[in-house]
Structures are given as structure tokens and as C-alpha cells.
C-alpha positions, -999 to +999 in steps of 0.1 A: -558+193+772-561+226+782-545+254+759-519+274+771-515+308+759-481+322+743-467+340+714-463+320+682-474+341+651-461+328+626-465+296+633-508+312+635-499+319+599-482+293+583-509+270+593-539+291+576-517+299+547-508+265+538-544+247+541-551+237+506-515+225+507-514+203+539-549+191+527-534+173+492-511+160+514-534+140+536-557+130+506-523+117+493-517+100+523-551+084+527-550+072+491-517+052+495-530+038+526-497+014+542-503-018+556-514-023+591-479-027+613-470+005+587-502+024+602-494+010+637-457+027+635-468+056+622-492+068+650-466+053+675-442+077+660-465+103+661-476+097+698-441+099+714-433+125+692-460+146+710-450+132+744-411+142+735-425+182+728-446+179+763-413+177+777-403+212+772-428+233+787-433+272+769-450+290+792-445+325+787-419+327+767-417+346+731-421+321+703-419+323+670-425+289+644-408+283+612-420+252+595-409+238+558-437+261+534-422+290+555-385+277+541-398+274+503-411+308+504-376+322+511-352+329+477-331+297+477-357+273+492-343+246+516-306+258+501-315+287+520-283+287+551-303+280+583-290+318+597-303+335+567-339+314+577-332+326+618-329+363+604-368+364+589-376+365+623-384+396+649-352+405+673-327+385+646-297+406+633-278+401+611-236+405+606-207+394+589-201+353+588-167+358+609-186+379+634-211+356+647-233+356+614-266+364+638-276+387+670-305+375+692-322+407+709-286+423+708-264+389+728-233+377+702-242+348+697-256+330+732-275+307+709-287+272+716-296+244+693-317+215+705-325+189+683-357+164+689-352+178+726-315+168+732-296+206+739-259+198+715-227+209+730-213+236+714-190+238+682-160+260+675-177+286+650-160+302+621-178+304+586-197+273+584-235+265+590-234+231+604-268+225+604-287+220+570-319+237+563-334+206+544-335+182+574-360+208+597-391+200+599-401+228+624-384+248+646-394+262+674-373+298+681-383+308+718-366+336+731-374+361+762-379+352+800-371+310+791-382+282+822-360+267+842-353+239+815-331+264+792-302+271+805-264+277+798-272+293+763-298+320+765-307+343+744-330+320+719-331+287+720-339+271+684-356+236+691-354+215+657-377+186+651-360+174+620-380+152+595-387+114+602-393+085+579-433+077+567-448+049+557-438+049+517-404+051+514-392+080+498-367+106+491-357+141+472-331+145+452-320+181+438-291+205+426-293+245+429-265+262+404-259+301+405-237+329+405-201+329+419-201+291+403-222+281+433-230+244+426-250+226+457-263+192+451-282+171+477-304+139+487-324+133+509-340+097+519-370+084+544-392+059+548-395+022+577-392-013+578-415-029+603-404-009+634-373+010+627-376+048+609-348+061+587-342+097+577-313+107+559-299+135+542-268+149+528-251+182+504-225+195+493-213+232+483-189+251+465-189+282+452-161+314+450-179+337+471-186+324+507-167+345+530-173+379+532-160+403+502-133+427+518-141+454+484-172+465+472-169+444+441-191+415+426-164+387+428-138+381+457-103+378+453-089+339+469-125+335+481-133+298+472-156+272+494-161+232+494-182+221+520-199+188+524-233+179+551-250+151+567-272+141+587-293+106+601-319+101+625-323+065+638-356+052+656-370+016+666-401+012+685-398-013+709-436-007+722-460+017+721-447+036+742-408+031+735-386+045+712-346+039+712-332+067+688-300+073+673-287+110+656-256+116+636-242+149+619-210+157+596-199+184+585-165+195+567-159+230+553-125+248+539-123+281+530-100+306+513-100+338+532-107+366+506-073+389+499-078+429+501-056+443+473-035+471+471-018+472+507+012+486+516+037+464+535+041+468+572+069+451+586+108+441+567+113+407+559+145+398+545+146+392+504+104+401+506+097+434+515+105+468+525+085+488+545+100+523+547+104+520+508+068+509+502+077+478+486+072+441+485+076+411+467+040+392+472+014+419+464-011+414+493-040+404+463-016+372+460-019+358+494-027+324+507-046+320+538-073+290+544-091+276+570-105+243+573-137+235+596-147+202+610-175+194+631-195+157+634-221+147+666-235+111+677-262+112+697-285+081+716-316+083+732-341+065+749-374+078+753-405+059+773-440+067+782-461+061+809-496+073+811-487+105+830-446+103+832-431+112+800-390+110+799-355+109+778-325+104+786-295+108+758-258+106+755-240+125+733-205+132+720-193+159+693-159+168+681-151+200+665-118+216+651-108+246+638-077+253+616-061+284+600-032+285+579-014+315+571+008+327+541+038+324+563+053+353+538+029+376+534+012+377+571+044+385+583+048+412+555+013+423+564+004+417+597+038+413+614+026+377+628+020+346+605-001+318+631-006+289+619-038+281+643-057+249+654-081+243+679-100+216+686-128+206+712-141+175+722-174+170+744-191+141+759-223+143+784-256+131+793-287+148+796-322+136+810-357+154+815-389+134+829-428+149+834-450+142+857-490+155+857-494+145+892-526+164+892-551+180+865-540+215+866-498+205+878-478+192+858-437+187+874-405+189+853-372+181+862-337+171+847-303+171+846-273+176+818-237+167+825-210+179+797-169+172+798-151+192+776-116+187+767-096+219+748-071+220+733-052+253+709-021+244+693-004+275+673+028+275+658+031+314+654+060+336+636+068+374+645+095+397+642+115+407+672+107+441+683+113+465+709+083+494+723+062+480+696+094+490+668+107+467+648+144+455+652+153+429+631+142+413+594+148+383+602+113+365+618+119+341+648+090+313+660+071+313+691+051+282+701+020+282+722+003+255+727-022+248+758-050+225+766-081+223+791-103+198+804-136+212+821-174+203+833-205+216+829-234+200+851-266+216+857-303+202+871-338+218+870-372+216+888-401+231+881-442+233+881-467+241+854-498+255+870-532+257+856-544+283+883-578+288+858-590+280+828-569+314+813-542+319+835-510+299+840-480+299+855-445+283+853-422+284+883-390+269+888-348+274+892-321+260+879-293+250+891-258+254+873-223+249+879-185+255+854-154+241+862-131+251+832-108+284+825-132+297+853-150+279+882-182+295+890-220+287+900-258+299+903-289+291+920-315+307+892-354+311+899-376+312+867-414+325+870-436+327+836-471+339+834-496+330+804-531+350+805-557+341+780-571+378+779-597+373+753-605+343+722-576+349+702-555+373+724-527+362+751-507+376+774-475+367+785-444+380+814-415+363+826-389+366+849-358+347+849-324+348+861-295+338+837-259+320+844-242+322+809-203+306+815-180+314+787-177+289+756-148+266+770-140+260+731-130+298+727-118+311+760-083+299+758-059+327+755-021+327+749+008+340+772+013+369+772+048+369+782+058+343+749+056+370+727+071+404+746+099+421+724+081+411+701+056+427+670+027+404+684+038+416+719-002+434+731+000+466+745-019+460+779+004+435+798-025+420+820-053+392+804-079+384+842-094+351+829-132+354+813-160+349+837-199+337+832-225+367+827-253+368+849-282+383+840-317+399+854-342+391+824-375+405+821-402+402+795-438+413+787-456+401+752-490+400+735-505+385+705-539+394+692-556+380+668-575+407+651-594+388+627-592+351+609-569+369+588-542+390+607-527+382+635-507+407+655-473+402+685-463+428+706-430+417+731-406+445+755-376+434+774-349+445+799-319+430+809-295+440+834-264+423+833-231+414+851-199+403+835-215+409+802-198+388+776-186+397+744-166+384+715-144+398+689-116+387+664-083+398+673-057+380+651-060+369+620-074+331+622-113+337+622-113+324+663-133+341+678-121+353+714-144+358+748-141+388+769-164+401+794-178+443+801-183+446+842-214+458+841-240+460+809-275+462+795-301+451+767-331+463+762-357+464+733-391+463+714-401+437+690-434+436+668-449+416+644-478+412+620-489+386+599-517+382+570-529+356+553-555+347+524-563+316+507-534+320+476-511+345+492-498+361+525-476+391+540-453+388+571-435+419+585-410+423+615-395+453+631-372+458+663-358+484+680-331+475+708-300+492+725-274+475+744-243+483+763-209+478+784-190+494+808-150+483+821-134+455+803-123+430+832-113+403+812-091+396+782-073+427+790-043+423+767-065+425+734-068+459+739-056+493+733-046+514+764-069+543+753-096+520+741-094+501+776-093+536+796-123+552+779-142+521+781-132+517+819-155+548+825-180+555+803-204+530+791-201+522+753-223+504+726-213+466+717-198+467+686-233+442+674-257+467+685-282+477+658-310+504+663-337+496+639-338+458+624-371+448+600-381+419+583-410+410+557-418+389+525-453+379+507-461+349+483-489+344+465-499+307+446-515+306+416-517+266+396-483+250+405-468+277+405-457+299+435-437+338+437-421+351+468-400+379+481-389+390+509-366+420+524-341+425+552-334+465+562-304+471+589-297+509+604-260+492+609-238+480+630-219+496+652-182+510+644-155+538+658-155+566+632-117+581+628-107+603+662-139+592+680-146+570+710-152+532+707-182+520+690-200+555+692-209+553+655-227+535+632-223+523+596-246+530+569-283+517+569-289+485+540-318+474+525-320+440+504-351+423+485-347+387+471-375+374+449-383+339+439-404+322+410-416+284+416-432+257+395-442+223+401-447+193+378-465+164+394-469+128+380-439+129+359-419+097+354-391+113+373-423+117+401-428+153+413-404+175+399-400+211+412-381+241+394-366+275+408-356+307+402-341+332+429-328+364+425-311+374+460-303+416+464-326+423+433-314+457+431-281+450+439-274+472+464-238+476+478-239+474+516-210+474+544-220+450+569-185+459+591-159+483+582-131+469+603-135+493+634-150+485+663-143+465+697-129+432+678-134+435+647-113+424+617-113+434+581-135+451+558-170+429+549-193+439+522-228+417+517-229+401+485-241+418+453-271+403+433-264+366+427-289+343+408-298+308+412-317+282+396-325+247+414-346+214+400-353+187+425-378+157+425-392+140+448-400+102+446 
């Protein structure tokens, strides 16, 4: 098969940095050699596995490769959060965990997460990482000008192929301990029988300091965490060529939500607090919020192939629900509004993609995705009554608002890959996509991407394609407006136009050079031009986050990359520079400030996510069984609205973090192969503000964490 050119440096890297590695492993394998069905299963497994990845063609498109010796090089290993693994990468930023936790090429959020090829609906987001590190086998992060087979959720697509069962059963079994009493145990198992192929996994965390820290302190007031993960995949080979699959997640997270001490009381609430006197009964360090995270997925696949038609065609279902409980006293001492919160989202669809190489150098794509959504936001919310944003009474009254949504999402694809010559090809295609939720929209979108083989061991790659991004039907609902005038939750802008979809112009120009066997180099520049540019932000309390769309907007940035590798150690290093911004809120009106709404109305203004300069880097270097790592993250800052000035024109103070790692390996023990860590995360322990609670929808005060160290021993069997 021909090779197609395209961006993937690190995944260059990994594979020349790891060589002695991935060699022990096949002399290992050859050595325990399975039985012959075993053997059979195995390279079926490994046949349609290739014939799934055909699927989804990457012609074009910006790509960057994060296998499992990239994850072990990283501080906490495979405990590492899957974001915190996303934000070694060029064009990741990061932010605060209630904010969106990571920026693709300046988008909030916009992310999509395929796993073994099926796209999953989205959850409702708050603090938790659904997705455990420790299942990934590799992931493919493709960003830029996508094909026509990416659609809906744009701006990187992060395509999983989680681990599968071998021929030797097996499994892992570890525990990682640390600071802020962070204890994390988990299993993992693998392995067939005959024709079916298990792999299973599960964790659990808790620790004191998950969300955010409001003061620039080592521990966190009311800050505490329990969360629990897993995950299955399912497959039985029918035939060669046919493989009925079966994927399940869980996850389950609650979460204090840290206290910010020493506040002065807002608002009068009979027998609790005074606010022209300055006093209160329930110091704010003593409050009592929580919120409690649920998320779970099924999916069922078939996949078949046949000679030169490769397809799949899944169903899916995942439920997801969010819940915040206030301290009814002191959010209303506070805050002047105490919402007890809960939303929930339920989604059921079908997707299916086929290829067809009709002819040597043409190869045909095509499918379809069909996704009902049903909403629904309950909230049970008490305020005081209140006249021209004045308080007039102590006594708090109850306001219910409650509404629900049903909606659609349907969209279908065509599209050619075209070996013109033995170094150039091209991609061409459009989608076709189509909402029918809090807003009923549509688009036609034409996708062209060009690969040019320049020279051995450089490519070239542009791209062209046109986006149709509907808002997240999970988050879009907003309240009445009219349930809560004369009252201190009453907004200050009576008029909320209903979010729309963002449409988007989207070009991109890469290159990758390989300068020698040694160092590799990536070079990518985009532009987007944008219409009904969404946007999110937390407005209330509850850690929901809220659409909202700028008229008009832009992106635009530079992203480069180097990578160098010897036989016992390496060096990666990332940097990006991007800019991106809005103009005239016309949606979601009533979150607002007047002033903030009329300066934005006419003068184009930063997203509040926008960072200047972002860069990346580590290094490891083996010697024995034994391995040492580090790696760095540097951030200019994130936007923020200095005291007097207009929104989002400044920017909070640059960070720079280092986390180092020390790891040993014991083989042949009776335990089998035992592995030890040691990670120190923000060596120097720097103090860093990651938001200030300024900005276009932002909420409190959140400062990264302080240096925390961990120790983990696992063995594998």
C-alpha cells in the first residue's frame, strides 16, 4: 500500500525511542508461543483491527500519536488524567477543571472522542475525566483542515484504540498514593478463550484536592473527591473477516466544591446574617456545596470485511447527569441565590462508515450517524425578592424551573481518496449535517485535503474544510427569564435569542521534516473565520457550563514541534502561538452585563480561553530497569478583565511547571513483573493563577496545585 504523507511526529518518535523495548516484547511473545486457534485469533484480531483504522482516512490533517511508553514517561504514569496526557501536545491549553480543563487551537472545548472508530455522544462536563488513561492503547489526536468523516465536534478529534485481550491471559494490578491523601488503586485484566477477547479495567480515586484551590495555599478548604472508573471491551470473531464487539464505560464522581474564606455577607437572611453590619452566622470557610457526576455508555458493533469493502456499523446509548447541591444558607448569604441543580441527558444513535477501493489509486468513503437526545434541567432555586437589583425582604422565597428537550442529530458523508502520483494525494469530500433541538439548523460542507511527499522523510500537507458546529443540546438549556424578575437572581439584560451552530471557514498548511534518523521536525499555520462563534462560561454557581454564541469571530495560530531521540533517552518540545476573537453577543443575552454586552457589541474582544504563547517538552533517558523523566508545561495566561478595563483585554500572569519522575522495574518476581514509582509534580512548587474570576463567564478564583508527590507499585501477571 502506498504511503500517504501527513504529520505525526511523535508518533516518528515514540517508535525509534522505544525499539529495544517493543523488541523484549516480541521475543517474549515468540517464546510463550499460544496454541494454534490462539495464533489464528490473534492475527484475526489484528487484521480487522487494521481494516477498522482504514476506515478513517487522514489525509492532510495535523496529527499527533500518543502511545502507552509516551504515557509512562509522564509524572504519574497511566494515573496520569487523560487531559493532563492531551496537554503534552502542540496547540493544547490548558485551564481550570470547571472551565473546560483543555483549549484545542484556541475552541472551548469542541472536542471529539472516538473510540475503536465509533464517535460517543457527548457527556455533561463538570470536573470529571471520564475516560481512563490506563485503557489507551494509542491515540490518534488529529486536528486542522479534518475530511468529511469528522464532523459535529471539530477542533481535534482524539481517536482511542483502547487495549485488547492476547493470547496469555493476563492483567495489572496497581495502587498510586500521594499528597492531599490521594489514594488511586486499579486493575486491569485481558486475555481470550477460543474466539471471544476480553479487556477489562477499572479505578478508583479519592483524594482532598481535586477541584481547583480558590487561595494560593497547599491544601483546600471542603475540597474532597471519590470517584470510581470502568471500562470493557467485548469481541467474538465469527470468521476471518467478522468481528461482533461490545464496549461499556462507568463512571461516578462527587465532589466538594472548595470554600473561599473570609467573605463578607451579601444579602440578609433572617436569624443568619447581616449585610450592612458585616455579619453572619456561617462564616463562608464553613460551607457545603457538592456535586455529584454520573456518566456510563454501551456500545455494539458489527464490523465485516470483504476484500476491498471494509465497514461498521454500531449502536450506542449513554446517559449522563449532573447534580449540584447548594448550602441552602450560606448561598443565599453569599450569592443571593441557593440552586439546587440537576441535569441530565440521555442519547441513543447509530452510526455506520463502509470503504470501498474501487480502483488502485481511489479509494470511496461514506457514512452516516443518527443521534436522539432527550434533556432534561430540573432546579429547585431560592432567592430573595428584590426590586432594581435591591434587596427588599429577608425572608427568601422559591422559584422552580424545570424544562426538558428532545432533539436529533443526523449527518452523512461521501468522499474520495486519490492517489494522483506516487507523492501526491488528495481527499475530497462534504458532509452533510442537520440539528433539530433548542435550534433547528443545517449545512452542506465541502472538505478538500492535500498530502505531498516533497522529499524521503519530508511531507507536506493543506486542507480546506468547512465546519457546522450545533450547540451541545446537554448544555444549551436556559431558564426563564421572567421566573425570577423582582428578584436578586433577576439578570440585568431582559432578552436570552436561543444559541445557534457556528460555522466555520477552516484552513491549514503543515510540514514535517525529518532532518536526520534522529530528529524530526513539524511545522502547521491556520486560519479560521467564523460565524456564530460559540462560547461557554459559568454563570451561576453549579459548575454547568452555559453556551452562548459571538456574531462574528476568528482563530488563528502557529504550532511547532521537534522531536529527538537516541537509543536510552529522548527530548520532545512544543510551542504555539495563536490569537482568537469575538464580536456581538447574539445569544444568551441575559448572562450579561449591560456595559459588558454594549462594548462587546462593537468592538471585537479576546475569548476569555485565549492564550498567546503555550509550550510543551519533557526527556527520559533508560539506564538497567530503571527509567527518569520530566517534563514542563509554560502558559503566558489566560485571558481576564483587569479592574476599570474592557472585557477580556488582559491577561493573567505567565506559569511555568516541571514534574519529574523516577522508575524501576523488577522482572521475574513471584508477584511477576513488578514496577515502582516516584513523581514529583510542580518540582519547584511554583504558585500559579490559572483564572482569577474575571473574564466573559468565569467563576471563582483557581490556583494550580502546589508540589504534590506520589509513589505507585503495580505488577503485572
Amino acid at each position: 500500500m502506498q504511503h500517504t504523507p501527513r504529520l505525526s511526529a511523535l508518533s516518528l518518535a515514540l517508535a525509534s525511542l522505544f525499539t529495544s523495548s517493543a523488541h523484549a516484547a516480541e521475543a517474549t511473545a515468540a517464546a510463550d508461543a499460544a496454541p494454534q486457534e490462539m495464533q489464528k485469533v490473534e492475527v484475526t484480531s489484528a487484521h480487522l483491527k487494521s481494516a477498522r483504522i482504514e476506515l478513517s482516512p487522514k489525509v492532510g490533517t495535523t496529527i499527533y500519536s500518543i502511545d502507552s511508553h509516551m504515557v509512562d514517561m509522564l509524572g504519574q504514569g497511566d494515573n496520569t488524567p487523560f487531559n493532563e496526557v492531551l496537554l503534552r501536545l502542540p496547540g493544547v491549553s490548558q485551564d481550570s477543571k470547571g472551565s473546560g480543563a483543555l483549549h484545542v487551537r484556541d475552541d472551548h472545548a469542541n472536542v471529539q472522542y472516538r473510540i475503536n472508530g465509533v464517535q460517543l455522544p457527548e457527556s455533561i462536563s463538570g470536573f470529571g475525566q471520564s475516560i481512563d488513561t490506563r485503557l489507551i492503547d494509542k491515540t490518534d489526536f488529529m486536528t486542522g483542515a479534518l475530511p468529511a468523516q469528522f464532523g459535529l465536534r471539530t477542533a481535534g478529534i482524539v481517536d482511542i484504540e483502547t487495549k485488547e485481550g492476547g493470547m496469555t491471559p493476563g492483567g495489572r494490578i496497581g495502587i498510586m498514593v500521594g499528597s492531599h491523601d490521594h489514594v488511586e488503586p486499579s486493575a486491569e485484566f485481558f486475555g481470550s478463550v477460543g474466539k471471544f477477547n476480553y479487556y477489562l479495567s477499572g479505578s478508583y480515586l479519592g483524594n482532598s484536592l481535586s477541584v481547583e484551590n480558590p487561595q494560593d495555599t497547599r491544601s483546600a478548604l471542603h475540597d474532597k473527591t471519590r470517584q470510581n472508573k470502568s471500562f470493557g471491551s467485548l469481541s467474538y470473531f465469527l470468521d476471518d473477516n467478522t468481528r461482533l464487539g461490545a464496549m461499556f464505560g462507568t463512571y461516578n464522581g462527587r465532589f466538594q466544591i472548595p470554600n473561599n474564606p473570609d467573605q463578607a455577607p451579601a444579602f440578609s437572611l433572617n436569624g443568619h446574617s447581616d449585610a450592612q453590619a458585616g455579619t453572619s452566622t456561617l462564616p463562608s470557610s464553613q460551607l457545603n456545596e457538592n456535586q455529584r457526576e454520573v456518566n456510563r455508555f454501551l456500545v455494539l458493533s458489527l464490523q465485516k470485511s470483504l476484500g476491498d469493502v471494509n465497514y461498521q456499523v454500531s449502536a450506542f446509548h449513554q446517559y449522563s447527569e449532573l447534580h449540584f447541591t447548594p448550602d441552602a444558607i450560606g448561598d443565599l448569604i453569599y450569592n443571593g441565590v441557593a440552586s439546587d441543580s440537576r441535569r441530565a441527558n440521555s442519547a441513543s444513535g447509530a452510526q455506520f462508515d463502509i470503504s470501498y477501493k474501487w480502483h488502485q489509486d481511489h479509494t470511496v468513503r461514506a457514512g452516516l450517524a443518527y443521534t436522539r437526545q432527550k434533556t432534561t434541567s430540573d432546579n429547585t432555586v431560592a432567592v430573595f425578592p428584590a426590586m432594581d437589583g435591591a434587596q427588599t425582604s429577608s425572608t427568601p422565597i422559591t422559584v422552580l424551573d424545570n424544562s426538558g428537550k428532545t432533539g436529533t442529530l443526523a449527518s452523512v458523508y461521501l468522499q474520495d481518496e486519490w492517489h494522483i502520483s506516487k507523492p501526491l494525494t488528495l481527499n475530497y469530500g462534504a458532509r452533510f449535517d442537520k440539528v433539530s433541538a433548542y435550534t433547528s439548523e443545517q449545512q452542506w460542507s465541502p472538505r478538500v485535503n492535500l498530502a505531498y511527499q516533497l522529499a524521503p522523510g519530508t511531507a507536506l500537507h493543506a486542507g480546506y474544510s468547512r465546519y457546522f458546529t450545533p450547540p451541545p443540546q446537554e448544555l444549551a438549556a436556559q431558564g426563564s427569564i421572567d421566573l425570577y424578575a423582582n428578584t436578586t437572581n433577576a439578570p440585568e439584560i431582559g432578552q436570552s435569542d436561543n444559541v445557534k451552530a457556528e460555522r466555520t471557514h477552516y484552513y491549514d498548511v503543515g510540514i514535517s521534516h525529518q532532518v536526520n534518523a534522529k530528529l524530526t521536525v513539524t511545522a502547521d499555520v491556520y486560519y479560521k473565520k467564523i460565524n456564530n462563534l460559540l462560547d461557554e462560561g459559568q454563570f451561576g454557581q453549579a459548575l454547568i457550563l452555559t453556551p452562548f454564541n459571538y456574531a462574528d469571530g476568528y482563530a488563528k495560530g502557529l504550532e511547532l514541534s521537534a522531536i529527538y531521540s537516541e537509543k536510552n533517552w529522548g527530548l520532545f518540545l512544543n510551542a504555539s502561538t495563536q490569537k482568537a476573537q469575538g464580536r456581538n453577543i447574539n445569544s444568551g443575552q441575559a448572562l450579561f452585563g449591560a456595559d459588558e454586552l454594549n462594548y462587546i457589541s462593537q468592538h471585537y474582544v479576546y475569548l476569555d480561553h485565549d492564550q498567546k504563547y503555550t509550550l510543551s517538552g519533557g526527556g527520559h533517558y533508560h539506564f538497567g530497569d530503571s527509567q527518569v523523566s520530566a517534563d514542563f508545561l509554560y502558559g503566558s495566561g489566560l485571558r481576564m478583565t483587569p479592574d476599570g478595563g474592557a472585557p477580556n483585554s488582559g491577561h493573567l500572569p505567565s506559569y511555568f511547571t516541571v514534574n519529574t519522575a523516577l522508575t524501576h522495574t523488577w522482572k521475574n518476581t513471584p508477584l511477576g513483573k513488578v514496577e515502582g514509582r516516584l513523581a514529583l509534580i510542580n518540582l519547584f512548587d511554583k504558585s500559579y493563577l490559572l483564572r482569577d474570576g474575571s473574564g466573559v463567564g468565569v467563576g471563582a478564583p483557581q490556583y494550580g496545585a502546589r508540589r504534590s508527590i506520589y509513589a505507585g507499585l503495580s505488577t503485572s501477571f
